[in-house]
N, C-alpha and C positions, 0 to 999 in steps of 0.2 A: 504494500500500500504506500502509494505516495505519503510523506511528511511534509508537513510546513515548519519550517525554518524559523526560529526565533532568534533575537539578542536581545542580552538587556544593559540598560546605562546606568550604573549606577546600583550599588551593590551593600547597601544598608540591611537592617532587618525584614523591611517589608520583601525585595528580592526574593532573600534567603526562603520566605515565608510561600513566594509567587514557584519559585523555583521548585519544590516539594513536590506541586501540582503535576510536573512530565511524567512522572512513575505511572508506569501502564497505559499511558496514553500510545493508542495506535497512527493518531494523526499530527502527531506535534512533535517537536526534538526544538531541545535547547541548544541553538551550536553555539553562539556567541556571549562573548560577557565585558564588560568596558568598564575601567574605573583605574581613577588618577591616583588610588589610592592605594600601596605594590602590594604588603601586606592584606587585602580585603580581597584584592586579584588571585592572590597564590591561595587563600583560604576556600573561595569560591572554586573555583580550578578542582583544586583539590577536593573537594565537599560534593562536588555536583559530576566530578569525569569529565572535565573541560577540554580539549585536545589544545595547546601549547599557541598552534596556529592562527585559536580563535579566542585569546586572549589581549586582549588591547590594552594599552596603557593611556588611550585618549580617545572621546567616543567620535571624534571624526575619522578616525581609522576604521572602526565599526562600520560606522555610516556604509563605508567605501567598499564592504565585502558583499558582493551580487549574490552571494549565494542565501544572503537572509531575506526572508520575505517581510516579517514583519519586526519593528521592534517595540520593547517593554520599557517604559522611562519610569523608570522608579527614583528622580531625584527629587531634592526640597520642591517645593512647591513653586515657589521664585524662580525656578529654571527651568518650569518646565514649557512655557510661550514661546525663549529659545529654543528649544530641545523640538519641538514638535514641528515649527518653521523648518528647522535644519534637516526632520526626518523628511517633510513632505518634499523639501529640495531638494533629498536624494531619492524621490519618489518610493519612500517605504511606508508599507501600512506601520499604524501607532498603533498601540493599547498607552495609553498615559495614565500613572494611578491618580487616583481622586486626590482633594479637587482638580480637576482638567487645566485651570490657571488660578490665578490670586484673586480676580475679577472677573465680572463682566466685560468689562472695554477688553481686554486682550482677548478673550477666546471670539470676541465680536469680531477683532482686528485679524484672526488667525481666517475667518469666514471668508470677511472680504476678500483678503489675497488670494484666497483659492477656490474663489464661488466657480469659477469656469471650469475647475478640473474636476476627477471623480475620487474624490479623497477619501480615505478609510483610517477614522478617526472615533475610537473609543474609550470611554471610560471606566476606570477599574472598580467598576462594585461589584465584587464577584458574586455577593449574596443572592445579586438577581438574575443570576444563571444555574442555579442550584433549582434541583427537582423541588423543594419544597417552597418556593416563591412562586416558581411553574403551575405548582399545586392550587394554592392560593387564588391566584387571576385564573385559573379555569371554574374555581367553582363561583367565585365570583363572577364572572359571565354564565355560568350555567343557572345563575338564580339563587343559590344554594341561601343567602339571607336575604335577599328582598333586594329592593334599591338601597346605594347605599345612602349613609347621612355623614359621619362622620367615621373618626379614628383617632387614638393616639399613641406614640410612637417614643421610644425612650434607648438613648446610649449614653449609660454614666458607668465610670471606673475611677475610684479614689487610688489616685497617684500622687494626691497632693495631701490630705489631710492625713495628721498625727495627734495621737493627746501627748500631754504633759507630762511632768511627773504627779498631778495635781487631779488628773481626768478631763482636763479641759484641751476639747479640740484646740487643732493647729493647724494654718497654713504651711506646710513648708516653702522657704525660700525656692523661685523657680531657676533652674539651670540655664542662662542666656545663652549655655553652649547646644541646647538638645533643641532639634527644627522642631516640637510642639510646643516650645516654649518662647521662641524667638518671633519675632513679628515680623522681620524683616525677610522671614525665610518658608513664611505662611504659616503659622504659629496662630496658638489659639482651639478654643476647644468648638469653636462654630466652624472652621476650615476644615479642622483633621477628622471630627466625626458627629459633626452636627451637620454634613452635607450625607449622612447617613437616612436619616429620618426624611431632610430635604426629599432627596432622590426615591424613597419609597412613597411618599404622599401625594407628589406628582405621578411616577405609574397606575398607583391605585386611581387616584382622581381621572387620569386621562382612560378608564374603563367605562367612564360614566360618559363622554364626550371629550373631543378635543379639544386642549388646555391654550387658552389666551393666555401667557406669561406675565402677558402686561398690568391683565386687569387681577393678579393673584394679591390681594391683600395681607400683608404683614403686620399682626396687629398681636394686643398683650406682650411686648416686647420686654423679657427681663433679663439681665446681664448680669452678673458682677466679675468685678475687674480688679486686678491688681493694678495699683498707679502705676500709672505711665508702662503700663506690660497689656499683655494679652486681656480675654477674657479665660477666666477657669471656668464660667457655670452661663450658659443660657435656656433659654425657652422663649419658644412663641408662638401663637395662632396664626393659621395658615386656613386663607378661604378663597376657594376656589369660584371662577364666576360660574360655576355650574352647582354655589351653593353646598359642596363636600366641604366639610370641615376637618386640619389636622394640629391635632396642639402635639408638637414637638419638644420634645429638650434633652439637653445634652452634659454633660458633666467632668469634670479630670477629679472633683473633693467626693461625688456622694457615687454610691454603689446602687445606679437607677438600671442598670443591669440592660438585657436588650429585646424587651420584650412589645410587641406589638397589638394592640385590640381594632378591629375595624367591625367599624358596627352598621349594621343593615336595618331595612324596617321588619325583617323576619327573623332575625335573628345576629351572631356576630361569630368573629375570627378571630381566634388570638394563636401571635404565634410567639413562641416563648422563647427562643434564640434565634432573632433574626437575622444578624448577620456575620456571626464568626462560626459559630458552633450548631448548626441547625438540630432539634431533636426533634420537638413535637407539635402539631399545630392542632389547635380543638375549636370544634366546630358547633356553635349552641344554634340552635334551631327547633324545627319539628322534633329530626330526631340527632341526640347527641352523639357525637362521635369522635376518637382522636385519631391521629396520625401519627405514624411515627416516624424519621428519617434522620435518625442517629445513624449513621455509618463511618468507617474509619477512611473514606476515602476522603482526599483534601480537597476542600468548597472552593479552590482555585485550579481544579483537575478540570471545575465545571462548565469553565469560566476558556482554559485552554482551548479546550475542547470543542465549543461550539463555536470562538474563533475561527478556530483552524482548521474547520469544516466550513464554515462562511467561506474563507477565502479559497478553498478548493473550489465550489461552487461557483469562483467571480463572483461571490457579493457584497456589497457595499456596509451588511450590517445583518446581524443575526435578523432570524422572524421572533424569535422573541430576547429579547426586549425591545428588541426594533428602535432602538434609542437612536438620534440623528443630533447633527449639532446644534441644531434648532431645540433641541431639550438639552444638551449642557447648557445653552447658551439663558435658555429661560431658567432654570434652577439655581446656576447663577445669580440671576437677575433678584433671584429670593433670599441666595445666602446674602448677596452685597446686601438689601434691605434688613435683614434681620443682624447682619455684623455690623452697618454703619447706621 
């Protein structure tokens, strides 16, 4: 069976995490890997079976080898407007991980430049290429709870807070060296995984009808902030002009975990790990029912996967998610609103 060719830029944790996903895949191979950093290269190399060849010490080197179809940009979020200009200039399909830019104005600006050609440009939420997301939008267009009305949607992980020797919570001091903590490098807990909840309330909502971006209201906007640093804690309401309602929030101090409710006028959906660790999703209606999809396979195998089946095909973008740059570009348009 033919493979499709990957590399990736940039060789942090997340890679490490994307990289796992090749094991037993029949349509995808890892050939390339790119990073300025020698130490992260020879670990990678080594780690993953890298052949010597397709080891780069700069990702324009990368760029330059014909034999990769697509590549993986897994750097700070600040470089990756470069990075994906650079791929498209060497005519390679992208996966770029989440957020796709820092802004709106740039992934607007990546549009323009290339509205004439047929670019294959995607982004990394791999939650929503997993059988249990899949699950989800089928019974949800089969009717399974009625129309829908609303949902609410939560990722929080306490990275930050400690007690005392006293019992009294504590901020810890943030790391300016670590990219979730830095702003300059897309820092903040609304960039790194509060474009999580984003991106599942627009698919859900765009089941009910196609989603105007413009008219998506951002409203109950709560924040807090470390002076003059990021934000550690958001939330806000999200209202669709087709009337779907989703209250989001997101966390680095409290343990709000990643669980999902979409509520119907028949009934509702909760799924209870929605985007790292998928187990079970339960379904209250007529009649009650769970699901299970706990499995040991990595929720970025899923993600490979249907890529690299797209691009066998010649196609522009999976059938499902069917996500287009016109929906980074609108989600976007909601994180700017809900961060500024």
């Amino acid at each position: 069976m033919k493979k499709v060719n990957w590399g990736i830029i940039g060789l942090g944790e997340i890679a490490k995490q994307f990289a796992k996903g090749f094991e037993n895949l029949n349509n995808s191979n890892l050939l390339a890997i790119a990073s300025k950093n020698k130490e992260k290269l020879n670990n990678f190399k080594e780690g993953f079976n890298i052949s010597d060849n397709y080891c780069f010490n700069n990702y324009e080197a990368l760029l330059k080898n014909k034999e990769i179809d697509i590549i993986y940009i897994a750097l700070p979020t600040s470089l990756h407007k470069e990075w994906i200009i650079k791929c498209l200039d060497a005519k390679k399909k992208i996966l770029v991980e989440k957020p796709a830019t820092m802004n709106e104005a740039e992934i607007e600006e990546i549009k323009k430049r290339y509205t004439k050609e047929d670019t294959f440009i995607n982004e990394a939420f791999m939650y929503m290429y997993h059988p249990q997301i899949l699950k989800v939008i089928e019974l949800i267009n089969q009717g399974e709870i009625g129309k829908l009305v609303s949902m609410e949607s939560n990722f929080g992980i306490n990275i930050l807070t400690k007690r005392n020797l006293f019992g009294f919570k504590k901020i810890k001091k943030l790391n300016k060296n670590s990219r979730i903590f830095n702003k300059e490098l897309g820092g903040g807990v609304i960039l790194d995984i509060g474009c999580y909840p984003v991106s599942l309330s627009s698919l859900v909502a765009s089941q009910i009808s196609k989603i105007d971006y413009n008219k998506v209201k951002v409203t109950s906007i709560e924040k807090y902030m470390r002076p003059n640093e990021i934000e550690i804690d958001a939330s806000t309401e999200l209202i669709y002009e087709n009337d779907f309602k989703s209250r989001i929030s997101a966390s680095f101090t409290k343990k709000l975990g990643s669980k999902t409710v979409i509520l119907g006028k028949k009934g509702e959906i909760q799924i209870e790990n929605t985007w790292l660790n998928p187990s079970t999703i339960k379904i209250k209606s007529d009649q009650n029912k769970m699901i299970n999809f706990a499995s040991s396979t990595s929720i970025y195998s899923y993600e490979i996967e249907a890529l690299s089946k797209c691009i066998l095909e010649n196609k522009l973008k999976p059938d499902f998610p069917n996500l287009t740059i016109d929906d980074i570009i609108g989600n976007m348009k909601i994180i700017d609103k809900w961060k500024n």
